[in-house]
GUVO-169110 format. One record per residue (C-alpha): residue number from 1; x, z, y. Coordinates in pm, whole numbers, always signed. Example, Ala and Ser with C-alpha at 12.3 -4.5 7.8 and 13.67 -1.06 7.14 Angstrom:
<recs>
REC seq      X      Z      Y
REC   1  +1230   +780   -450
REC   2  +1367   +714   -106
</recs>
This chain:
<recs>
REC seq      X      Z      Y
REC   1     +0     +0     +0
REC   2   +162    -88   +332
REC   3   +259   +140   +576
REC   4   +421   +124   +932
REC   5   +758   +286   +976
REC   6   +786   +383  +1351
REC   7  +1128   +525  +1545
REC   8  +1006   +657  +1831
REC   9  +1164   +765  +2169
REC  10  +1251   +429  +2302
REC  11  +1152   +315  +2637
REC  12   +954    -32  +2632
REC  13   +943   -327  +2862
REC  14   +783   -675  +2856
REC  15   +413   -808  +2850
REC  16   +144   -804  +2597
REC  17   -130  -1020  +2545
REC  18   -447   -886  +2449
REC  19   -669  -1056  +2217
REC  20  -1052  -1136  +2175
REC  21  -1254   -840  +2123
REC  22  -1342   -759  +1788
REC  23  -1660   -621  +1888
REC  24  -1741   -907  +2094
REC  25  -1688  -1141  +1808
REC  26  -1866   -980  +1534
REC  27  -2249   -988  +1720
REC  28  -2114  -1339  +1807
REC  29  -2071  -1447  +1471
REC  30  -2364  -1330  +1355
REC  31  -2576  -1466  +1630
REC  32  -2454  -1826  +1459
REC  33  -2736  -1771  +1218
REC  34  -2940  -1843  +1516
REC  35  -2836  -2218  +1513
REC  36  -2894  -2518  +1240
REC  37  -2564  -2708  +1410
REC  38  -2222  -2605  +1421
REC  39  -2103  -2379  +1644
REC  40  -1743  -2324  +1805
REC  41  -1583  -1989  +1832
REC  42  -1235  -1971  +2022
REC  43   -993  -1614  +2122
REC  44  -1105  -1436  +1782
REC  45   -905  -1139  +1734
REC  46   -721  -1212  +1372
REC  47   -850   -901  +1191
REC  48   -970   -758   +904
REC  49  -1354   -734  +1026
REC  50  -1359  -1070  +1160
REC  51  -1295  -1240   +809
REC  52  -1496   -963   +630
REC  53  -1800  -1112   +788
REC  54  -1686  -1484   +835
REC  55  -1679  -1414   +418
REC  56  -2050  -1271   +470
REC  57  -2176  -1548   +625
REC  58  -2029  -1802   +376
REC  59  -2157  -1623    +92
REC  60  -2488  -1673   +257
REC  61  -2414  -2041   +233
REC  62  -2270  -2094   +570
REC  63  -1990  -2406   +586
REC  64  -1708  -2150   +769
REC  65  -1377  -2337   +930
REC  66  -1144  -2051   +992
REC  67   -787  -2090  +1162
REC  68   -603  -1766  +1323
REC  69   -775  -1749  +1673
REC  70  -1041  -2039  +1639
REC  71  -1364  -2059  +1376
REC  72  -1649  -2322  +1366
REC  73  -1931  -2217  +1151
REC  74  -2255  -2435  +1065
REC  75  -2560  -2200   +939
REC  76  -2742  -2524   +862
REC  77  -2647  -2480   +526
REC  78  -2729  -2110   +456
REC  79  -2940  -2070   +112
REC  80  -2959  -1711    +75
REC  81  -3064  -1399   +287
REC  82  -2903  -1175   +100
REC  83  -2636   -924   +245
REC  84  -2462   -788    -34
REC  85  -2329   -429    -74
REC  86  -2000   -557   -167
REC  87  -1965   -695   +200
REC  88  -2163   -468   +407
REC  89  -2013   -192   +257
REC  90  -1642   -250   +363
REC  91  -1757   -288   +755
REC  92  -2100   -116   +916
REC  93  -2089   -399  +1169
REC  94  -2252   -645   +887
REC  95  -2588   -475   +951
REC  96  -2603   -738  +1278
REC  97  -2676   -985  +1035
REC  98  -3039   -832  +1032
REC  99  -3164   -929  +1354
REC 100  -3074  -1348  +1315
REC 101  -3136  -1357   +986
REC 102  -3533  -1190  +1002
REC 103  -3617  -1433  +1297
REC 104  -3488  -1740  +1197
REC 105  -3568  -1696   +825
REC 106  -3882  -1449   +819
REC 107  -3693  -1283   +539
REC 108  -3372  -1059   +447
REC 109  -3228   -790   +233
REC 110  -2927   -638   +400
REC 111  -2784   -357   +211
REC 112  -2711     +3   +394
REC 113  -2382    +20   +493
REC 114  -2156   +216   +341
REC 115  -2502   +312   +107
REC 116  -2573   +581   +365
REC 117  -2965   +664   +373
REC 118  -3108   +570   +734
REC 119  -3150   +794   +950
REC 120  -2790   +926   +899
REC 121  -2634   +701  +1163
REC 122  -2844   +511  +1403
REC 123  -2935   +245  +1144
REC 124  -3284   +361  +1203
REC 125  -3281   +260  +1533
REC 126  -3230   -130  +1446
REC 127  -3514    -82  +1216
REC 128  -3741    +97  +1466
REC 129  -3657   -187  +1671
REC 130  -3757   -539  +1414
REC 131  -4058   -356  +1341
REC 132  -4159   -329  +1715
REC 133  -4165   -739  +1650
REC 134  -4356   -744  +1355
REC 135  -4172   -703  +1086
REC 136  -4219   -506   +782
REC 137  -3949   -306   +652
REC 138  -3859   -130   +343
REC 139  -3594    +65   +158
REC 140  -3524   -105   -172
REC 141  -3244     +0   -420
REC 142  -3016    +68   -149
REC 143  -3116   -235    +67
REC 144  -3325   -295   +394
REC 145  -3554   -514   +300
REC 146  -3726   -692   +595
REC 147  -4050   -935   +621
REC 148  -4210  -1129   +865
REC 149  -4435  -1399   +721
REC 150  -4508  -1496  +1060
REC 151  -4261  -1477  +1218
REC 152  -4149  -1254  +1518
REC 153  -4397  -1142  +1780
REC 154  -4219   -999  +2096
REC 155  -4320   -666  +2212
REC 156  -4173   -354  +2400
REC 157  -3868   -188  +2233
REC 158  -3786   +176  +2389
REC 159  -3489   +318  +2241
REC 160  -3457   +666  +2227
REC 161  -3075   +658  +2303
REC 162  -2877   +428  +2383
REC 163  -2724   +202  +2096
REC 164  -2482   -104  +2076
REC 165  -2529   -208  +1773
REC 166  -2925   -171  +1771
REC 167  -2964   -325  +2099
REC 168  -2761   -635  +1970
REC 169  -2956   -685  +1683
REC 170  -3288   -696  +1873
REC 171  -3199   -948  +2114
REC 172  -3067  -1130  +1839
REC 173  -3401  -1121  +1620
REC 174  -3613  -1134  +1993
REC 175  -3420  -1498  +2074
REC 176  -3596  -1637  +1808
REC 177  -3968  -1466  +1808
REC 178  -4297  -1585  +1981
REC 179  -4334  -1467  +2297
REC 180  -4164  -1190  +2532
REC 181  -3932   -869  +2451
REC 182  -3855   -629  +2681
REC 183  -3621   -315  +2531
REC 184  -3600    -27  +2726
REC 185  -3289   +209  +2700
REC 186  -3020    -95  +2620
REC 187  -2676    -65  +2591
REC 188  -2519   -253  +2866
REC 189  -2149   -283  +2726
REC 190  -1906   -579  +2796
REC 191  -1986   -689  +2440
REC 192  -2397   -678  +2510
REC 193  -2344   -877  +2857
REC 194  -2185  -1175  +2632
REC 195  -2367  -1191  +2305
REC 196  -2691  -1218  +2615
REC 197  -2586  -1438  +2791
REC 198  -2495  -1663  +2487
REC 199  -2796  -1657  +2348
REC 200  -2938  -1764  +2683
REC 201  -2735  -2028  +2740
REC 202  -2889  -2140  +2344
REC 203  -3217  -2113  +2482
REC 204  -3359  -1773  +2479
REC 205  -3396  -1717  +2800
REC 206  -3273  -1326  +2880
REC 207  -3376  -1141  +3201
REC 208  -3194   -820  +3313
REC 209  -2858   -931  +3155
REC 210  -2642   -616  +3211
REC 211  -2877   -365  +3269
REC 212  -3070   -144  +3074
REC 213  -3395   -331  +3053
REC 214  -3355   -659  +2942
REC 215  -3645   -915  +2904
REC 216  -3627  -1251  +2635
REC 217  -3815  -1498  +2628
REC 218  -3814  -1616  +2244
REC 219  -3825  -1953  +2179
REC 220  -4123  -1964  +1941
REC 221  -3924  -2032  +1578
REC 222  -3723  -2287  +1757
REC 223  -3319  -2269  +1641
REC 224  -3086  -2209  +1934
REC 225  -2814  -2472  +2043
REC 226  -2462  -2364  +2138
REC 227  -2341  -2675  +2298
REC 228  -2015  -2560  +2435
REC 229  -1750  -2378  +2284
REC 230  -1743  -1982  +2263
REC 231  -1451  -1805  +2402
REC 232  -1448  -1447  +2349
REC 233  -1424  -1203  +2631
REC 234  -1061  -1007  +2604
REC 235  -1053   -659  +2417
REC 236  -1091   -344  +2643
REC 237  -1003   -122  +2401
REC 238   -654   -249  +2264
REC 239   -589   -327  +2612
REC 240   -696    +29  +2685
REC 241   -430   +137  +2384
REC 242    -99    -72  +2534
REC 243   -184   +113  +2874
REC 244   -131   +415  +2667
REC 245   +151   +328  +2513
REC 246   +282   +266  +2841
REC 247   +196   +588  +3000
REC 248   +367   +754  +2703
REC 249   +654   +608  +2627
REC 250   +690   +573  +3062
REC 251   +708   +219  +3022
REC 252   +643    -55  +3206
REC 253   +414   -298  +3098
REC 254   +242   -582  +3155
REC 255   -125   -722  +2996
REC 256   -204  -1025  +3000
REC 257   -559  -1193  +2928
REC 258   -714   -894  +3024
REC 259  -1044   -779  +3214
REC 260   -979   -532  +3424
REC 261  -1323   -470  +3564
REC 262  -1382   -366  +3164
REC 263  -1116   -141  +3155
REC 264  -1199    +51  +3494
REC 265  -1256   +436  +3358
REC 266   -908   +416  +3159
REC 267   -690   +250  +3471
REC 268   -847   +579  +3686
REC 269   -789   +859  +3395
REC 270   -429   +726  +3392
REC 271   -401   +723  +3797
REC 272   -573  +1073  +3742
REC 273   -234  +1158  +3511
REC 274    -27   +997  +3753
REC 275    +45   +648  +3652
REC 276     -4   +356  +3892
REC 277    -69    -25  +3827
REC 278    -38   -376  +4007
REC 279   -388   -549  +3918
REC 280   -429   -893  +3934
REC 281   -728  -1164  +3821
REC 282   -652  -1157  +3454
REC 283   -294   -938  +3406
REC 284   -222   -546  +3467
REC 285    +86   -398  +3503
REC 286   +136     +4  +3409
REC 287   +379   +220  +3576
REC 288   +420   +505  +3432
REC 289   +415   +895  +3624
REC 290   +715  +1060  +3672
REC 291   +544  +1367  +3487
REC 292   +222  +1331  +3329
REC 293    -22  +1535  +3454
REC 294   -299  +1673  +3253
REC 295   -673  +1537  +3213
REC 296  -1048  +1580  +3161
REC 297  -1243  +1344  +2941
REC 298  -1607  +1319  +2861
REC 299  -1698  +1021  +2673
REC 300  -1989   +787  +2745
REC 301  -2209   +512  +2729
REC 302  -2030   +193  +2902
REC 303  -1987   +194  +3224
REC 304  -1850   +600  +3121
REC 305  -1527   +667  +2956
REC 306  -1558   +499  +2587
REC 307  -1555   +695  +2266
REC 308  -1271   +425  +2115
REC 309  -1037   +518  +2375
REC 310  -1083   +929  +2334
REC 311   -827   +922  +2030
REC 312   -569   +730  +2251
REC 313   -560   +930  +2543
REC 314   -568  +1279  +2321
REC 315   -224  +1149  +2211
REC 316   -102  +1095  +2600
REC 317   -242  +1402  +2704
REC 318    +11  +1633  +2433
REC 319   +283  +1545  +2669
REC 320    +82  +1622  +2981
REC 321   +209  +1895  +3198
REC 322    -94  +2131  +3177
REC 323   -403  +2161  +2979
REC 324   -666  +1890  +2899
REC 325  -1004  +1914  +2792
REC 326  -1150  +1611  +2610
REC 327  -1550  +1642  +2516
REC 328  -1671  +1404  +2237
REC 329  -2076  +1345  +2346
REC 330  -2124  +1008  +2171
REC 331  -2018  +1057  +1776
REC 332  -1977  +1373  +1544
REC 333  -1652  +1367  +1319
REC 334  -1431  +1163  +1598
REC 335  -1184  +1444  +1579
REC 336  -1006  +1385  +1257
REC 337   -664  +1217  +1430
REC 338   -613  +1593  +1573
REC 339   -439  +1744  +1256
REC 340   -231  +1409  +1174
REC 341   -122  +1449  +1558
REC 342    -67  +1842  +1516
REC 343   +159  +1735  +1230
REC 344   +321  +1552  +1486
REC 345   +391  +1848  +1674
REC 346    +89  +1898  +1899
REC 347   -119  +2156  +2006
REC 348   -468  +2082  +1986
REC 349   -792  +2312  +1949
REC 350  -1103  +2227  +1839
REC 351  -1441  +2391  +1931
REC 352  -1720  +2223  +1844
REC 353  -1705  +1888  +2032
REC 354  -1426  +1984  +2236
REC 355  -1062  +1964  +2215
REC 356   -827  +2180  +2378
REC 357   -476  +1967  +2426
REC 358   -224  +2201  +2530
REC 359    +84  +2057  +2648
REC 360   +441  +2060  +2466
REC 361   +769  +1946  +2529
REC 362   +791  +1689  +2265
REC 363   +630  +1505  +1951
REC 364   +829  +1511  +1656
REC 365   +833  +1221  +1368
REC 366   +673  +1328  +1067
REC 367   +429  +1134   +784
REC 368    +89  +1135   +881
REC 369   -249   +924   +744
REC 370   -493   +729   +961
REC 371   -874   +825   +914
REC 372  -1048   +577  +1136
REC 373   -912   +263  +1307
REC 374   -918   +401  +1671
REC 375   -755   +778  +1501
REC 376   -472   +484  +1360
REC 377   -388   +360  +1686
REC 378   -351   +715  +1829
REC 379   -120   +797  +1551
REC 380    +69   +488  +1659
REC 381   +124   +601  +2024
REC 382   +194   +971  +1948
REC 383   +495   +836  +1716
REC 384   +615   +576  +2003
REC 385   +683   +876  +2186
REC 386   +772  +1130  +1899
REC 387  +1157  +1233  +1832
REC 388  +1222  +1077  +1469
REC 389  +1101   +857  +1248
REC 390   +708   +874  +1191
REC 391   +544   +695   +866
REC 392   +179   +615   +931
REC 393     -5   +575   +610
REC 394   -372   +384   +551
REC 395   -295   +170   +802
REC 396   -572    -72   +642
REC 397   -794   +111   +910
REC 398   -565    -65  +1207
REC 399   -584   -378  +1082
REC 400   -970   -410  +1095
REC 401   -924   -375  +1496
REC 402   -575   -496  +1598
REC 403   -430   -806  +1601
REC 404    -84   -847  +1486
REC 405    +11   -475  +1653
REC 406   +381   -428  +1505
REC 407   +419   -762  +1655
REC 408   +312   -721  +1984
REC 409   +490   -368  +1951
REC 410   +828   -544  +1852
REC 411   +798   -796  +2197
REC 412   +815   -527  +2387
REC 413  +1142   -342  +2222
REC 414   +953   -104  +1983
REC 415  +1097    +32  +1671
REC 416   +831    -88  +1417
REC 417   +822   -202  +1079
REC 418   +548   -262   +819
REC 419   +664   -171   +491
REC 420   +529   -108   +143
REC 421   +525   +205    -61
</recs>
């Protein structure tokens, strides 16, 4: 099983340039269902999820072109509407296949990811939300099972919190339904804003595009077109993670292909700790503080501080002069980097949903395990920084999210090396 070796205490220099965004993609990709011609995908992140469901939707009988950064996929072709457990279970993100695949086929069985029971995670949410349109929905030997003989009828969807994931899929299963949806309560992420405004450009035309209520017009059974290529928007969060890395190793950096509108509440946490950038259109430079200074997070819904870069900035903040307080508000069990990075030689507290990161002189190298992708890429900053040689095991977890890191890591005069054990 591979594993990165890291030597860490280096200074770094040079640019980076940051790839699609996964997340982006993946409600992208499914969204193709949508269409009966092919449709061009370009800046795809070259990831783990990205093929995982590239390999869903060709096992639905989707004709899938796949090279590196660039995908064309034709849904004309699909034959089944079947997502399989073996898929859905190695990525929660397959559930999006839901929405497209109940209003352009009236039919689907998508198995529970992971084979958690709804209700767990906000799975229940995207099914709250198809059967606002119509559709009827049932738990069968550990797959959603979802009808509408009809078709979709559009209605009012009020979510009761905010959700990414659900809000995708019932735009995506609204773009193809009879009439108009309104949901109440959506997510208005980066992500959201382009999977929206694709699928209005297709033909469903979308009202309220980056706000919370958001209005489409389906278009009555009819498939959408993409006529013009796809290029997805740049990833916030691993450009969010080389800022760190920056910060931490006090490096300076440059991004390129970035957003930085996207990336607003991480460039101000890091001027808050005492690092300072040169922003242009599509490129960021990080200079790092003289002496980091500590921090208070609370994470959010977007336009708040994101959940995927809490793990990140824990890792800063254990060289921070003073005491930082980081409160987890979004997801339960997004604390299990803090022993790997107390192996490390931190000092972090938990209470609850709060973590106490008190400050030390320095992180030394030691073997530690990722639990989670964004937990991984903490791991990876903590051991930029540490004294010694780190080994980060399970590193399966950063490849579903970051595209060619040890690379990109190695540009810019890192010590890193993938090996196997």
């Amino acid at each position: 099983m591979d594993y990165l070796e890291i030597e860490g205490g280096y200074r770094l220099n040079g640019e980076v340039t940051i790839s699609g965004a996964k997340n982006a993609a993946l409600p992208i990709i499914a969204a193709t269902i949508l269409s009966d011609k092919a449709v061009v995908l370009k800046n795809l992140p070259n990831v783990v999820d990205i093929r995982t469901l590239l390999k869903l939707l060709a096992m639905l009988g989707a004709k899938v072109e796949h090279s590196d950064t660039e995908a064309k996929i034709d849904c004309s072709s699909i034959t089944s509407t079947k997502a399989v457990y073996e898929i859905v279970a190695q990525m929660r993100a397959s559930i999006l296949v839901l929405g497209p695949l109940l209003g352009r086929f009236k039919h689907c069985e998508v198995s529970l990811p992971g084979g958690c029971a709804i209700g767990q995670r906000p799975i229940d949410l995207h099914i709250k939300a198809v059967e606002a349109l119509g559709a009827e929905v049932s738990l069968e030997h550990g797959y959603v099972v979802a009808k509408a003989k009809n078709g979709l009828k559009g209605n009012k969807i009020i979510f009761d919190k905010i959700t990414v994931g659900g809000t995708e899929n019932a735009v995506m299963a609204a773009a193809m339904a009879e009439g108009v949806t309104e949901i109440v309560n959506a997510a208005k992420e980066p992500e959201v804003v382009q999977l929206c405004e694709m699928l209005d450009m297709g033909g469903a035309k979308i009202e309220g595009i980056g706000s919370s209520r958001l209005k489409i017009h389906g278009t009555n059974g009819k498939p959408l077109e993409f006529k013009e290529p796809i290029e997805i928007i740049p990833d916030r969060i691993e450009a969010g993670t080389y800022l760190c890395v920056g910060a931490i190793t006090k490096s300076e950096i440059t991004l390129k292909n970035v957003n930085t509108e996207h990336i607003q509440t991480s460039i101000e946490k890091l001027e808050s700790m005492g690092c300072s950038f040169n922003i242009k259109k599509d490129e960021i430079t990080i200079f790092p503080a003289k002496e980091l200074e500590s921090v208070n997070i609370v994470t959010a819904e977007y336009p708040g501080f994101p959940t995927d870069m809490q793990a990140q900035f824990m890792a800063v903040a254990t060289l921070a002069n003073k005491e930082s307080l980081i409160e987890e508000r979004l997801f339960e069990n997004r604390f299990m980097h803090v022993s790997e990075l107390n192996r490390l030689g931190a000092d972090i507290w938990l209470k609850g949903n709060v973590a106490a990161v008190r400050p030390v002189k320095e992180l030394i190298g030691a073997e530690v395990m990722a639990t989670d992708l964004r937990a991984s890429s903490a791991l990876v900053i903590a051991a930029l920084a540490a004294k010694g040689v780190t080994k980060i095991r399970r590193i399966y977890h950063l490849d579903r999210g970051y595209d060619r890191l040890e690379e990109k890591l190695s540009k810019i005069g890192a010590k890193v090396v993938r090996k196997k054990s």
